[in-house]
Phi, psi and omega in degrees: 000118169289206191259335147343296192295281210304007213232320192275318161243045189268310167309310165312336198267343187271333168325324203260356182262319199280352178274358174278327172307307216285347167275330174287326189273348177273347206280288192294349171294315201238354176310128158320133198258118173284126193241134187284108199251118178218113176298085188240165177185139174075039177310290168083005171072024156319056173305288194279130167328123200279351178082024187239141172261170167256161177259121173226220169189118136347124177327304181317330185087054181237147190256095187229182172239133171232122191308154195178147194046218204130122181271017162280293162334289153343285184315312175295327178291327144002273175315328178272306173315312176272018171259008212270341200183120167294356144249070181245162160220154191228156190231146161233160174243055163068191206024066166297310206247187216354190224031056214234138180321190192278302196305342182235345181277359183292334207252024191058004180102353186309303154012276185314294206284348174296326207286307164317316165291336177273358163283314173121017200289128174278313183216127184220135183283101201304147206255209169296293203276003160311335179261342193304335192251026152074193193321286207291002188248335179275323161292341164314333168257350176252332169265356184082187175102166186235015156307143190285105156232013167242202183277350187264185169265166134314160156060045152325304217227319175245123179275359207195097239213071174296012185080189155266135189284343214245170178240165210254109178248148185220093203289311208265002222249129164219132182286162180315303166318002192128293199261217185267164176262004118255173174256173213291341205193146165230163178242126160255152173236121230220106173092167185207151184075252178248358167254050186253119181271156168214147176210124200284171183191125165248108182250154170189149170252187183327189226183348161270340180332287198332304198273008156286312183235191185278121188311325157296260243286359156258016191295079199125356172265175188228145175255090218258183188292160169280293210309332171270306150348274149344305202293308229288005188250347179323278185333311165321291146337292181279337178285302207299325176127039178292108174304298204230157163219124189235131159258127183272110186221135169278034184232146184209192184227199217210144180197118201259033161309170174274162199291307227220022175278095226281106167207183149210041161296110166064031184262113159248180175121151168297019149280332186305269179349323180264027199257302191261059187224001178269162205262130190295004180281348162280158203244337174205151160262108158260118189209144215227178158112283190272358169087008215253170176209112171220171186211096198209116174286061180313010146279341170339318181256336166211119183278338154328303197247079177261084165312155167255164175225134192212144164215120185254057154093230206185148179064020183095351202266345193211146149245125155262162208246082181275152175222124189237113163282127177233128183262124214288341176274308185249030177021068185217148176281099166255028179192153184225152160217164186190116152233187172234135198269126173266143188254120175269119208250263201250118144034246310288191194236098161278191202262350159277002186101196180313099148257118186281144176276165216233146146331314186295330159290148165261126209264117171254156238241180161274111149343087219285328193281296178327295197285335180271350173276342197301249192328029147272301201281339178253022140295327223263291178290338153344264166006265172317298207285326178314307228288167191268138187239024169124185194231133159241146200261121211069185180249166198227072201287161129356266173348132174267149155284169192304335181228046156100001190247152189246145198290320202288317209285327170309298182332280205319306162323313212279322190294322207290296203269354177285340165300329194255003193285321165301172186263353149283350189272339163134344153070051165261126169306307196205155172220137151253135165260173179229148185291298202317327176256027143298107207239337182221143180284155189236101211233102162316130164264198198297127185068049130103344213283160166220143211245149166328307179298322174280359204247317174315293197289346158298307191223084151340329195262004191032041165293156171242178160246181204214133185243138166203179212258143158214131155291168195286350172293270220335293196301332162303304189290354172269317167310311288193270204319344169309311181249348198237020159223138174051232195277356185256131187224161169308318181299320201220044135011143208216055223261153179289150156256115194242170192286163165302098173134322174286124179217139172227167144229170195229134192217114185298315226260005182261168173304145154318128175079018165224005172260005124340128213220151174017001179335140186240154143222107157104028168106331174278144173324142152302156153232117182332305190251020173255119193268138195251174152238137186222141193242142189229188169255127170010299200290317170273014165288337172217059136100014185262133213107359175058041177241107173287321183312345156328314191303293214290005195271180178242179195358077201283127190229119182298138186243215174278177160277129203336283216285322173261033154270343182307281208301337175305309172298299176305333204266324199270346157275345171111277149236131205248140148284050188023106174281208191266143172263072197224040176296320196241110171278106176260158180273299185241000000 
């Protein structure tokens, strides 16, 4: 054979190998690197199972409820979602902490935050209520340490409170110097060599925070827009060497789809408005704030941006299970998934009766590090939480009446002012209670009884009250602030609970600054130039709820704290009745 042939066919034989070769090696170049997302949001320092279902249906089409959550539950389910895949990350969209059963607000949320390092929690995005015990209590959950800043003591129970493992990110939050009071963002890296993947994570909360909590606990930060907030770090991003971009934002939208319903039909809320105001190089939105649970593919809705938008509920009761193919050669996300997973623990007994946990689901089992710290801490807290604080002949709900008001808020209202009505106590005339701090309904166990614990998880915030001078023009102008400031509209009404003796009615269908109708107090006209005293809680005293008319009061006298002006109220009725919620009218 000559050297010609052989030459020709040494080539032919390297044709066939490398055409046999060059698909496998493009395969491992550009085959997709899958990456695991695991989503929470709106925690709320939920340790102990919260008594809450999810509404789902059975493969079968059958309509059940199924119990969820516990952060013992949570934890396992984690854990099974991250063993499905070695390139997980797990997230929260804020309010991880406060607004929190007893078991973790007696104890500043340190609990919560413990328990989050042992889930494995990465990055969490600061909400609104991360400020409620103010700055310096909030770093405080991120660096650890036992400095005293609220009214409560620190370290009870773990002397030595090392913070958080995990980091607290705020895009949005910039301090008097300048820069952020966390950082805006973080990066994971997935895979090695050339099948190394990276995916960026942007946190900030609502751009309302200041008018959400008490205005001391922001005092000198600024809250900047999400939508600039967010654009202005792509670039930023996409240099370090970003694959994917997912943003953890504490703003969400309101959806009446099923926990696990891929739509984005009929989705309202203050997120929308910022969605197509967003740079389309993101690839998912985790997003929180409203308790809501959705799965909504917004290319649908703008094909530009096609994002996935996810929210899993609140307390823990849902994870969503995200999935991002990123393809490692041209570091582009070329598939999105998303599901929300319900975490199903135990059993429990509601007031409709069993809800059993179901087959049809998956029951994750309790985290033996998780469940122990849980019962260290609701040992800890037993005491306080047992004791019987008085007896009521009824319940004292949430639920609104037709025209916004509540029994429990009525309660509350009636409590503000029997603490505050004498005249060394500040000589208040009317109290407003707020929807906003109501957080658990208040349901008698046996013989009528009600325990210290349950009166805690109705109002949380260890706010105190406060009496201060108004005229009766203010106090119109403060009712008018119900439908007319900031976030409260007509559409979304923001409504007051006033005490026993205060009575209005409200008509929508009049101009801004005339529908408040009759206010009365003890049966008489408000009068315009005449002055009252009216007792709040801290948080609307200066101005929190977008009712600034708050502000504006005079010759201010401080009282106790909301939950023992509660208990206080009850031990003095004996066995108290609930009122009626029928304070408040609307005409239109």
């Amino acid at each position: 054979m000559g050297k010609d042939m052989r030459i020709t066919l040494a080539l032919a034989a390297l044709a066939t190998v490398s055409a046999c070769v060059s698909p496998r090696v493009a395969d491992q170049g550009t085959a997709p690197v899958d990456v695991k997302i695991i989503a929470l949001n709106d925690f709320h320092g939920a340790l102990e199972p919260p008594r809450t279902a999810i509404p789902a249906t059975t493969p079968a089409g059958a309509a059940i409820r199924v119990p969820a959550g516990g952060a013992a539950y949570l934890a396992s389910a984690v854990q099974s979602l991250k063993a499905a895949n070695a390139n997980n990350v797990v997230v929260s969209a804020g309010d991880l902490i406060s607004a929190s059963p007893l078991i973790s607000s007696h104890f500043l949320d340190e609990p919560t935050i413990l328990a989050m390092n042992l889930i494995g929690l990465d990055f969490n995005a600061v909400g609104n209520h991360e400020f409620d015990r103010g700055r310096k209590e909030l770093l405080r959950m991120q660096e650890g340490g036992c400095e005293k800043n609220t009214h409560l003591d620190p370290c009870r129970v773990d002397a030595d409170f090392g913070g958080a493992d995990f980091k607290f990110l705020g895009a949005n939050v910039i301090t008097e110097s300048g820069g952020t009071l966390f950082p805006s963002h973080g990066i994971r890296s997935f895979g090695s060599g050339a099948r190394k993947v990276e995916v960026g994570f942007i946190g900030l909360t609502l751009k309302t925070t200041p008018t959400l909590v008490s205005p001391g606990g922001v005092a000198g930060l600024t809250f900047k827009d999400e939508a600039a907030s967010i654009n202005a770090l792509i670039p930023k991003l996409k240099a370090e060497g970003a694959d994917a971009i997912v943003v953890l934002i504490h703003q969400g939208v309101y959806s009446k789809a099923g926990y696990n319903t891929k739509t984005c039909d009929g989705v309202t809320g203050d997120l929308l408005p910022i969605l197509p105001r967003l740079d389309p190089g993101i690839d998912v939105i985790v997003s929180g704030h409203t308790h809501q649970s959705y799965i909504c593919d917004y290319g649908t809705v703008d094909p530009q941006r096609p994002f996935l938008l996810t929210s899993a509920g609140r307390s823990g009761t849902l994870l969503t299970d995200i999935t991002l193919s990123i393809n490692p050669a041209s570091g582009k996300v070329v598939k999105r998934g998303a599901d929300n997973v319900i975490v199903q623990g135990e059993a429990y007994q509601s007031s409709s009766g069993p809800v059993e946990t179901n087959a049809a689901f998956a029951r994750f089992p309790q985290e033996p590090r998780v469940a122990a710290l849980v019962s260290r801490y609701a040992t800890a807290v037993a005491p306080v939480a047992q004791r019987v604080a008085g007896q009521f002949d009824g319940s004292a709900l949430r639920e609104t009446s037709p025209a916004g008001e509540s029994v429990l808020g009525a309660l509350i209202a009636d409590a503000h002012l029997d603490a505050t009505s004498a005249p060394d106590a500040g000589g208040a005339q009317v109290a407003f209670s707020n929807a906003g701090g109501l957080r658990a309904d208040i349901v008698p166990g046996e013989g009528g009884a009600v325990t210290y614990g349950q009166l805690i998880s109705a109002q949380p915030f260890g706010n105190t009250l406060v009496v201060q001078s108004f005229t009766g023009l203010q106090i119109r102008a403060l009712l008018e602030q119900q439908f007319d400031s900031g976030t409260n509209t007509v559409a979304q009404p923001n409504m007051l609970m006033p005490s026993r003796g205060f009575t209005y009615s409200y008509d929508l269908s009049r101009p801004a600054g005339k529908r408040i109708v009759d206010p009365r107090l003890n049966g008489e006209p408000l009068r315009d130039d005449t002055v009252y005293r009216v007792a709040t809680n801290s948080f609307l005293a200066s101005g929190g709820d977008n009712f600034t008319v708050f502000t504006q009061g005079a010759d201010t006298v401080g009282g106790p704290i909301d939950v023992d002006a509660l208990e206080a109220y009850i031990v003095k009725a004996g066995r108290l009745k609930p009122p009626a919620a029928n304070r408040v009218k609307r005409i239109n």
